[in-house]
SEBAMAR-543450 format. One record per residue (C-alpha): x, y, z; residue in one letter. Coordinates in pm, whole numbers, plus 50000, padded with zeros to 5 digits. Layout:
residues N
XYZa ...
end
This chain:
residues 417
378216527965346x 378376559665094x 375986583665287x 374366610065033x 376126640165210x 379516625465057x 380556647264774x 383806626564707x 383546590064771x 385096548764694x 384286541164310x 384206511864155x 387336517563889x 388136497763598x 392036493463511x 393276474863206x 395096440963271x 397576422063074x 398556450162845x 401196475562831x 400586504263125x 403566527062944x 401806527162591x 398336524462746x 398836559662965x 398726591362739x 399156626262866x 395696650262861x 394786659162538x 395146699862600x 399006692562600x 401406703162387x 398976717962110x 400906735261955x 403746701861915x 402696682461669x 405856658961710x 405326649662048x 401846634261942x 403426615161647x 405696607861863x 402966591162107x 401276578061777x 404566558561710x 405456542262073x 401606532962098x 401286515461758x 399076490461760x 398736481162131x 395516488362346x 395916527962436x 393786557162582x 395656579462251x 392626559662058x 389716575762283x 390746612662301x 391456637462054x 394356653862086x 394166694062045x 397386695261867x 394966678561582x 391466699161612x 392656718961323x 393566687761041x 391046659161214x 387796649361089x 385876657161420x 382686636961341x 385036606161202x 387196612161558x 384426605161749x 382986575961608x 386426561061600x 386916570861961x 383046551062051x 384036518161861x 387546519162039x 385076522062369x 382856494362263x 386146471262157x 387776474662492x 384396471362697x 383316438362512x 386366422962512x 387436414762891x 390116441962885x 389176458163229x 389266443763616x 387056464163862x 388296478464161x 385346475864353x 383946506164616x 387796518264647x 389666552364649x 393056550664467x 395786568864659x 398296580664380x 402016589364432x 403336608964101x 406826611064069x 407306643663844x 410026650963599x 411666668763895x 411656644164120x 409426656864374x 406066634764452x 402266647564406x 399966627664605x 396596627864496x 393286607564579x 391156591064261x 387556590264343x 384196603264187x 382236629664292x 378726639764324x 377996665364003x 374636673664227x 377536695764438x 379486710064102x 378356740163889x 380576755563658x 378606791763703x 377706794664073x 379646807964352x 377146789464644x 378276753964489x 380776727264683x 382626721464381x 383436752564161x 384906755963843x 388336781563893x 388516794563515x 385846803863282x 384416776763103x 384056779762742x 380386770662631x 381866762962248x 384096735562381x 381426712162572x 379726696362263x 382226672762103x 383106660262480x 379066661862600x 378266639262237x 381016612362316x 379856611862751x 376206601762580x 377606575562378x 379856562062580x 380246530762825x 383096543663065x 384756576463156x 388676583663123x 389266612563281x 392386634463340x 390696660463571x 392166672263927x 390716691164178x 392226709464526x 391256707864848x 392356737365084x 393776714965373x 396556732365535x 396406706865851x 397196679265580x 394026658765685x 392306638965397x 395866627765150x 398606633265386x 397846605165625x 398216577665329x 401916585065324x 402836567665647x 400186537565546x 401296533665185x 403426503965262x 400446478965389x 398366494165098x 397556470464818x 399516482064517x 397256485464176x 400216498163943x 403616513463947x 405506519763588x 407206551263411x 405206575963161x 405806578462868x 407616608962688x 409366619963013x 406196624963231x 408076607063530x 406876582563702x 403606569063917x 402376543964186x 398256539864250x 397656516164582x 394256507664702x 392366523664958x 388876509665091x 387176500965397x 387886514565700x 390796540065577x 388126551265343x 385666563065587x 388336580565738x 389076596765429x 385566603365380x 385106617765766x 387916640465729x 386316653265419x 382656660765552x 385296682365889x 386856706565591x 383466706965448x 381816721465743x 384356747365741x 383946760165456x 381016763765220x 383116756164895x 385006719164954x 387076718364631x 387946740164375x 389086727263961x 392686726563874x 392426706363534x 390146693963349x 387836717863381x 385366712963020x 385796676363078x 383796679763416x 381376704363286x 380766681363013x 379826656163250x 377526677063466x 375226691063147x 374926655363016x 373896644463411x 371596674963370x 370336666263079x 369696625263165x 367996629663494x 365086642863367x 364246609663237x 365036592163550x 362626580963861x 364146594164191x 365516564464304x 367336559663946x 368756592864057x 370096586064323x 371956556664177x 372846561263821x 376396558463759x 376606588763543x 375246608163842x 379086608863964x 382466614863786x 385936604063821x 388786626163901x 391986631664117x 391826648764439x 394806668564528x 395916688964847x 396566725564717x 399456730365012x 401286696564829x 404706707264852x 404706695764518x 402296709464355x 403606746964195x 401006765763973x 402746778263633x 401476805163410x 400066794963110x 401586817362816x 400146829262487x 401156828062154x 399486850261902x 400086843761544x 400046860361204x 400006892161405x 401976925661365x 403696925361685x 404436960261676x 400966972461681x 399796946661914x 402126958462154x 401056991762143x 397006983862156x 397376960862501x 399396988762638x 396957018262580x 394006987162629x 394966976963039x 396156998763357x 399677011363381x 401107000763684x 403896980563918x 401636954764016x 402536928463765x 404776926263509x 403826910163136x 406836902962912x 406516899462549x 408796883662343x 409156884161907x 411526873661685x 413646904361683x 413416921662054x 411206917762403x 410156940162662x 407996945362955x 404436956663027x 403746966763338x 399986962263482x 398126978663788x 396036953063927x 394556944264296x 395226906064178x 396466885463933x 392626877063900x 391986913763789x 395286912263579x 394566881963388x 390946893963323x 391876924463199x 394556907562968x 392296879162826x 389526907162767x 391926926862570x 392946897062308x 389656883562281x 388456916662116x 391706920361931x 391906883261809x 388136888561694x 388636924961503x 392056912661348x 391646878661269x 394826867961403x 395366831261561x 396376826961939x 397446793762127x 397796788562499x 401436774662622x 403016756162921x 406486767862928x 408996801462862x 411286777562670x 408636771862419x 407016802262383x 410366819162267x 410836789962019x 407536799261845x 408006834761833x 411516829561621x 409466835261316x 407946869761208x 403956879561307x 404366861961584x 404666875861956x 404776858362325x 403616867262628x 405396854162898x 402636857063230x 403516859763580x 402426826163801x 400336828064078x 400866818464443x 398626787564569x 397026806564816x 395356830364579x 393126800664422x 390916795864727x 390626834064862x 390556845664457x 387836825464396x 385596831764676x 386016866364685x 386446871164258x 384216847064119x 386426823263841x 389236833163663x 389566839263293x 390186810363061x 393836795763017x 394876813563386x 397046786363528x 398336755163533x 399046727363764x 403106729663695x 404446719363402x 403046703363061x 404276669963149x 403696674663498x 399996672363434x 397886639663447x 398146609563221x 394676592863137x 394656562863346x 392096551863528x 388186542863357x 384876538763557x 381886526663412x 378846553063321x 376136537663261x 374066505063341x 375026485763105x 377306455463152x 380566452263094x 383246424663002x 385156424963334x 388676401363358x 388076381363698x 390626394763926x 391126395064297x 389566428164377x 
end
């Protein structure tokens, strides 16, 4: 039995059946946003086959979509695929997931939901805290579609700081007698991956090994992805429960969220900076302004790129915490008092193919080790927006996995589980 103390527990999960996993299993929507042909690339291999493309909005499209039109589309597709028997429910279950990345090493992760009671996006005394700063601006759109919607697809992931390997690690040796839920390739290069069923009694251990890291340490699990998705969820839990009795509390489905679990000491698991890109710019003078703007130093280095040369900024810092803040606070002001455009990349490869045409300039960030997350935010408070990200662009997580939000019933295919 699910005992209240249980921030991350067994959820009943909803996976489509007797369609097309490849086509159905898009790549979060904050990827590639800058690559419009990967997404009509996407657009084209989906077609017209059931597909999680056809409940997010891509960002690579925020500037040329109808938003309002976007999200009704997005609630009919919802209502479609909940009315007409396309789910089967994995009942009270964890998912243990093996990812097979473009590089050939395996993430293992643990899909569950969590309590939002133990998440706040803007406290340092909660069990679940957010690691960047969340952007007020971008929770509407996502907070409008949670109130109207049946189910929840998320692509979030969070870390655990288990260096003894306690809560994942164990499933690796057992993941032969585990029940296998699906195992295909992702689309567009994004490797490959393997979810198998966990319940019962290798739950509660899960569960048990999670309440022993708990009680050593005040703050259980910090965000790696999906960070406005999960605050979106928590103000619209906010905002319901004042309408519910405290019993309906306790139990309302929208009191919890889906996400991925994931072991921050994963060999696996590498955190790459996330560039920037600032357009119609005059690099020149850009240059100069973040140079007079931040410290001077050896600390870290910041290498920006144009179409013509690149060079090297070097920043005094007593973390890349401090650097990063002091970076982001410099082109916020400047982006706001010029008017120029910046974009957020995954990838050096990338950024230098953007920045071959003129007014535009790269920045090229140093990554940060894994064990700065924990001890940076504990002792820092949250990064800056855009900070890091969990390895590579199509390293992160494909929409997969659904759970039901609210009370009402769905059309579920009869299935063994």
């Amino acid at each position: 039995m699910i005992m209240k103390k249980d921030i991350f527990t067994p959820a009943d999960v909803l996976l489509p059946e007797g369609i097309t996993l490849e086509k159905w299993s898009v790549i979060a929507c904050d990827q590639f946003s800058s690559e419009l042909d990967y997404w009509e690339r996407v657009r084209e291999q989906v077609g017209g086959e059931p597909s999680t493309l056809k409940m997010i909005i891509p960002e690579a499209y925020l500037d040329v979509a109808d938003e309002e039109d976007e999200k009704e589309k997005i609630l009919a597709t919802m209502d479609d695929y909940s009315q007409r028997g396309l789910f089967r429910e994995i009942k009270d279950s964890f998912i243990y997931v093996e990812r097979t990345q473009p590089d050939g090493r395996v993430r293992r992760g643990l899909v569950g939901a969590v309590d939002l009671e133990e998440y706040d996006f803007s406290s340092k005394e909660a069990a679940i805290q957010a690691s960047e700063n969340t952007v007020l601006e971008r929770l509407p759109t996502r907070i409008h579609i949670r109130r109207a919607a049946r189910f929840e697809l998320p692509h979030i992931m969070t870390f655990i700081d288990d260096r003894e390997a306690t809560v994942i690690e164990p499933l690796v040796s057992m993941s032969q007698k585990l029940p296998v839920l699906y195992d295909f390739d992702l689309m567009e290069g994004g490797g490959h991956i393997r979810g198998m069923r966990v319940t019962g009694k290798d739950a509660d251990e899960i569960m048990a090994a999670l309440r022993a890291l708990h009680e050593k340490n005040q703050m259980l699990m910090v965000m790696g992805d999906g960070n406005h998705s999960l605050a979106a969820a928590k103000v619209y839990w906010d905002e319901l429960k004042q309408s519910l009795s405290e019993d309906e509390k306790e139990t309302h489905p929208a009191r919890r969220a889906l996400l991925e679990v994931n072991n921050v000491y994963d060999p696996a698991i590498s955190f790459e900076a996330i560039h920037r890109v600032v357009f119609d710019t005059e690099p020149e003078e850009l240059i100069k302004a973040l140079g007079e703007a931040i410290p001077e130093g050896t600390d870290y280095e910041l290498q920006w790129v144009t179409c013509t040369q690149n060079g090297v900024i070097g920043v005094s810092a007593d973390c890349i915490g401090d650097m990063l803040t002091a970076l982001q606070a410099f082109l916020d002001e400047y982006i706001k008092s010029t008017g120029c455009r910046i974009d957020y990349i995954h990838g050096e490869d990338t950024v230098k193919a953007l920045t071959q045409e003129k007014r535009r300039l790269g920045l090229i960030l140093p990554a940060m080790e894994k064990s700065e997350l924990f001890t940076t935010v504990a002792s820092k408070g949250i990064f800056p927006k855009k900070s890091f990200s969990v390895g590579h662009a199509r390293d992160k997580r494909y929409y997969l996995e659904c759970r039901a939000i609210t009370n009402h019933k769905l059309q579920i295919t009869n299935h063994k589980y």
